[in-house]
N, C-alpha and C positions, 0 to 999 in steps of 0.2 A: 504498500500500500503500500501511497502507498503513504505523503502525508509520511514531517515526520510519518513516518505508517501508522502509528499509534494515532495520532489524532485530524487521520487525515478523514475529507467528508466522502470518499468515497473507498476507504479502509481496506486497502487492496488485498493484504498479506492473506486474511481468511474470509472465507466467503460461505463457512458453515452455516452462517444463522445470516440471514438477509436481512437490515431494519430498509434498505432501497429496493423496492418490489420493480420501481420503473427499469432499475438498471437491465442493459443488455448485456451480459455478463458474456455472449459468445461474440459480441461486436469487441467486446474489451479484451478479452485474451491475451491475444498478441501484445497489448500494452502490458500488461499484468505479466508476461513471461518472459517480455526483456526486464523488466523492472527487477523482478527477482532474480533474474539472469546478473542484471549491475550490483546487488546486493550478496552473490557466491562467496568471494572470500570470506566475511562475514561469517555467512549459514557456514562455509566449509573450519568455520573457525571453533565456532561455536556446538557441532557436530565432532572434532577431533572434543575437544572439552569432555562432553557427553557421555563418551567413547573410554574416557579414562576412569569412568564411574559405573558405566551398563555394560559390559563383557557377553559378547554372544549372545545377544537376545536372539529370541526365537521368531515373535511378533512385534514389530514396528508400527502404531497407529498413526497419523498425521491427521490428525485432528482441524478439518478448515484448509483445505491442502492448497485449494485454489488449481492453478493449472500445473502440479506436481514438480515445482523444479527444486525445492526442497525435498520433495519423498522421495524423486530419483536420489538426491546425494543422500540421505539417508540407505539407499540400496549400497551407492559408492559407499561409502564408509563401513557400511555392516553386512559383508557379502555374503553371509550365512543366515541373514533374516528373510523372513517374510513380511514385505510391508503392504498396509492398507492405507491409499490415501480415502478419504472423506471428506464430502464438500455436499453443500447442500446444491450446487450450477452442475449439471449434467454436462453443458458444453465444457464447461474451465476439468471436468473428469477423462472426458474426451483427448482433452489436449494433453492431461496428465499420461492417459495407456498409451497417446502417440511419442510422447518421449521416453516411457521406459521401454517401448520397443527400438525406438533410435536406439537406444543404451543400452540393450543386449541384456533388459533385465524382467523383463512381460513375464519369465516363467514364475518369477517370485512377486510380485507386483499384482493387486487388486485394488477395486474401486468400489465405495459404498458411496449411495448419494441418498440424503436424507439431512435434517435438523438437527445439529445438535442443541441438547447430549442425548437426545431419545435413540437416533437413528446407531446410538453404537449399542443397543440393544442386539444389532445384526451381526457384529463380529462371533466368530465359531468359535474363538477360545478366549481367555484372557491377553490382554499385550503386558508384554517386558518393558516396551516403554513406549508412552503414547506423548505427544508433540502435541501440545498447542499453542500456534502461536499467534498471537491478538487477535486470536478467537473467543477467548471466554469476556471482553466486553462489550463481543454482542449479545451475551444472555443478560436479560432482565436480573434475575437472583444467580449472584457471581458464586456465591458463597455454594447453593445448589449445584449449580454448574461443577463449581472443582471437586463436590462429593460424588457427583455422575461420575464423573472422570478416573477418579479415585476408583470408585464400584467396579469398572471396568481392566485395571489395572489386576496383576496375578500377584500372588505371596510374592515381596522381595520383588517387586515391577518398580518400574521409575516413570514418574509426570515431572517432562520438565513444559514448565508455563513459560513462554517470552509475554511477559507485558512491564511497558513500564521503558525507562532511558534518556535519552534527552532529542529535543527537537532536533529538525535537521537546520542542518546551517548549506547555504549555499554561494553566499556572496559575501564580500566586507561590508562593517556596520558602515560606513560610509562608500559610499560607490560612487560618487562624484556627482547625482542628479539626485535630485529632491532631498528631504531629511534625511539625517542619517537615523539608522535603525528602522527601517521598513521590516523586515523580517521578524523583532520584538515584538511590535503590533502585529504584525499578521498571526504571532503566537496567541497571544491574546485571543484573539479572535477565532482561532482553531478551537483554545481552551472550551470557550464559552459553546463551541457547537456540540465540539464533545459533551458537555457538561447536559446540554441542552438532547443530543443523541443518548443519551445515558438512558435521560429518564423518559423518555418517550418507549421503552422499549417497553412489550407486554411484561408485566410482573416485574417490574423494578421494584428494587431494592439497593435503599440509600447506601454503600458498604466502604468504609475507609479502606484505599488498597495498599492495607498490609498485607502484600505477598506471602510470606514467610508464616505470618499468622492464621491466614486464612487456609493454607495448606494443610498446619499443625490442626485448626479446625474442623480439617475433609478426614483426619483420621489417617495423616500422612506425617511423615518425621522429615523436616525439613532438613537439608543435606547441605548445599552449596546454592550461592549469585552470584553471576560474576555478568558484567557489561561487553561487550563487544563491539569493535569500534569498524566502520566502514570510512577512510578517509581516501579520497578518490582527490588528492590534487590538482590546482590550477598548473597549466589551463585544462580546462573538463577533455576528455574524449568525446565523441560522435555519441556514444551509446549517454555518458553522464550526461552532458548538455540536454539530449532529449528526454532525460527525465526531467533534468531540472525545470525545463518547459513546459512538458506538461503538469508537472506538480502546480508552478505556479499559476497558468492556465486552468488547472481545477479552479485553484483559489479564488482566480476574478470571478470564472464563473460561479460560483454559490458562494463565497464568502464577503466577497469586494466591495458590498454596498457599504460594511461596518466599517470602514476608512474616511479618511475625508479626502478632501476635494483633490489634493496637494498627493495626498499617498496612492491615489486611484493613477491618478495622471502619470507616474512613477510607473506602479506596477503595466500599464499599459505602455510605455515607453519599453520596457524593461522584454515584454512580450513582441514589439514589433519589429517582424522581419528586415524593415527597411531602415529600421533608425539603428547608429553603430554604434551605439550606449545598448544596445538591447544582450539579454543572455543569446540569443544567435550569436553574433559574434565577439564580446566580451573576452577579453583572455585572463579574466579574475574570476572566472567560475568556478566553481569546485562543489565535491559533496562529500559529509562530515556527519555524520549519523551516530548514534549508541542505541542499541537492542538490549534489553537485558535478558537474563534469563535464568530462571526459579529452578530447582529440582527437589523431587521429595521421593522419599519410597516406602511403600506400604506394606510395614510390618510383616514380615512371614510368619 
């Protein structure tokens, strides 16, 4: 997502629970699986991590998998698992069985589509370790959600949660046209949507995100957090750039109006192809991101 991904309005990462019914999730794909494509070091970072804590799991869930370019490297990193990605978009599951066949790994590789956390009702056995990543704040009751999760989980299983980390950063606070710190505000402004997506969701519930606490809550022993850092250098590549265009392009479109006069005119300079202050061709672009991510494992 991808939005920071955490609190972006169109939350790319997991796409298990939908609160956007309009969205065309087989129109968006391709965006959603370069995106997580420019985010690999990352996941493959944060996966070695994992790996020093889960030995030979048998089952791998991907909880929210999206178009599976995390649950392919989940395959790379654990070549003696069976993984299941899960996504409530049938298309974004589509695109996942077409890359673990690119990848020479379809024999071990399934796909569930359905709601979570109901729809992991359908896995045949317990997982060794189930992945969710900024999936569980799309459920209404968070707290519920990491117990499903938990339920699903075998003796001595591991949930590792990614939520949580710091905004993304993309430009310098001053970038030579309009006020400095556009990207501050436009946090702000994220905040408040999230804040706003929260509670609109069926069956919210108000819950402080203590990670750590909330895990020990589901009846899990919390283990390890550790942050992960995505810094992709100025001047951006072909593939950074176009995210960073489209990220900020979400943002005019649904967020832009909460700016004023001064920060819109900015952001729309910053978007046009023809003006040479814009992130097209800008050679101060970069992208600077932090993931976090929870583990916990469930008593044997």
């Amino acid at each position: 997502m991808a939005h920071d991904h955490d609190h972006d309005p169109v939350h790319r990462q997991g796409h298990a629970h939908h609160d956007h019914t309009d969205i065309d999730w087989a129109a968006m794909a391709p965006m959603l699986e370069s995106e997580a494509e420019l985010f690999t070091s990352l996941y493959e970072r944060a996966l070695a991590w994992l790996a020093k804590e889960v030995t030979e799991p048998g089952l791998i869930v991907d909880a929210g998998s999206g178009p599976g370019v995390v649950s392919c490297l989940f395959a790379e990193t654990f070549p003696g698992a069976r993984i299941v990605a899960v996504d409530g978009s049938e298309p974004l599951l589509e695109r996942a069985r077409a890359r673990a066949q690119r990848q020479g790994v379809a024999d071990r590789f399934g796909t569930i589509a359905g709601e979570l956390p109901d729809v992991l009702s359908e896995l045949d056995y317990p997982a060794d370790l189930l992945w969710a990543s900024r999936t569980l704040h799309h459920l209404g009751d968070q707290r519920a959600g990491l117990a499903a999760f938990a339920d699903r989980l075998a003796p001595g299983g591991t949930l590792a949660l990614m939520e949580g980390g710091l905004p993304a950063r993309f430009l310098p606070r001053d970038i030579g046209i309009g006020r400095p710190g556009l990207q501050a505000r436009m946090d702000a402004l994220q905040e408040e949507w999230f804040t706003k997506m929260r509670q609109d969701l069926q069956g919210h519930v108000a819950e402080p995100e203590n990670w750590p606490a909330l895990l020990s809550a589901a009846g899990l022993k919390h283990t390890r957090t550790h942050s992960f850092l995505l810094d992709l250098p100025a001047p951006a590549s072909d593939r950074a750039r176009a995210h960073v265009v489209d990220s900020l392009t979400r943002f005019r479109d649904t967020l832009a109006e909460g700016l004023d006069h001064d920060d819109r005119t900015t952001l729309d300079r910053l978007l046009d192809p023809d003006d040479r202050a814009s992130v097209h061709h800008r050679q101060d672009v970069f992208v600077l991101a932090a993931h976090t991510v929870h583990t916990a494992v469930r008593p044997a």
